[in-house]
N, C-alpha and C positions, 0 to 999 in steps of 0.2 A: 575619604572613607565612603565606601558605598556597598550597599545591601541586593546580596543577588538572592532568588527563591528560585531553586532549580529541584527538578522533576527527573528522575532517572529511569528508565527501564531497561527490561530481560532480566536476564537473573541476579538480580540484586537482594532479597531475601536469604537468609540463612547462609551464609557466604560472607560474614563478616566486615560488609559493605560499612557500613554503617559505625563500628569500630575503628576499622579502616580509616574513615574518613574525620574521626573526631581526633587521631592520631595524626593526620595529615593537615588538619586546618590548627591543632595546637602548635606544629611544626611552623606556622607557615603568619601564626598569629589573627587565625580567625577566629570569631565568634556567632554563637548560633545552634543550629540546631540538627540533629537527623530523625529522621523517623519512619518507619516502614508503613505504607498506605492498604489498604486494603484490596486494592487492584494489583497489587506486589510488587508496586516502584517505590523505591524512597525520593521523599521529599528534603528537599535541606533546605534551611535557610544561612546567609554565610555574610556576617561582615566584617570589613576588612579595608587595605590598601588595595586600589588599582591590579597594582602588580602582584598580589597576594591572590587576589581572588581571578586571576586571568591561571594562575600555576595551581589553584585549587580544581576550577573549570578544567583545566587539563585532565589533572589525578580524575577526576569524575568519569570522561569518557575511558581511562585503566580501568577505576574502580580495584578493590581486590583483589588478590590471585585466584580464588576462586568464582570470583564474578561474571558473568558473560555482558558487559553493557551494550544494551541495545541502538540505546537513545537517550541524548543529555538537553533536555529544553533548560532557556534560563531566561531571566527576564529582572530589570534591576529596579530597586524601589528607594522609598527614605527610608533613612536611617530608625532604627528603633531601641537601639541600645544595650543587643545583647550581651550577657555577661558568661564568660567561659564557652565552652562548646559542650555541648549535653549530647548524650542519644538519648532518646526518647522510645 
């Protein structure tokens, strides 16, 4: 198990990103978080399998069908013990 905090930008705001993605990581068994920043990327936090969170990072640089993703940073940390996948 390991915890990625990934930084999204372009149009990710009001485009369902964020839905999206809590739809995609229940799918896929991750846990964590979304949340639209005030610079107008979202931030996700995501834990999971290996291979769960490499097919999450994927969906990220999609993003939803109304999305335009610009740029997908990530960077992996400990474990913290999220419960379900929230939007925020």
């Amino acid at each position: 198990m390991e915890r990625l905090k990934i930084r999204v930008t372009g149009k990710v705001q009001g485009v369902y990103f964020r839905d999206n993605a809590r739809q995609r990581a229940d799918r896929l068994g991750i846990r964590g978080f979304a949340r639209n920043e005030p610079d107008g990327s979202v931030y996700i936090e995501a834990e999971g399998s290996k291979e769960a969170l490499e097919q999450f990072l994927t969906w990220c640089h999609e993003g939803s069908r109304e999305a335009v993703v610009e740029n997908v940073e990530h960077s992996r940390h400990e474990l913290l013990g999220h419960e379900g996948f929230e939007v925020r």
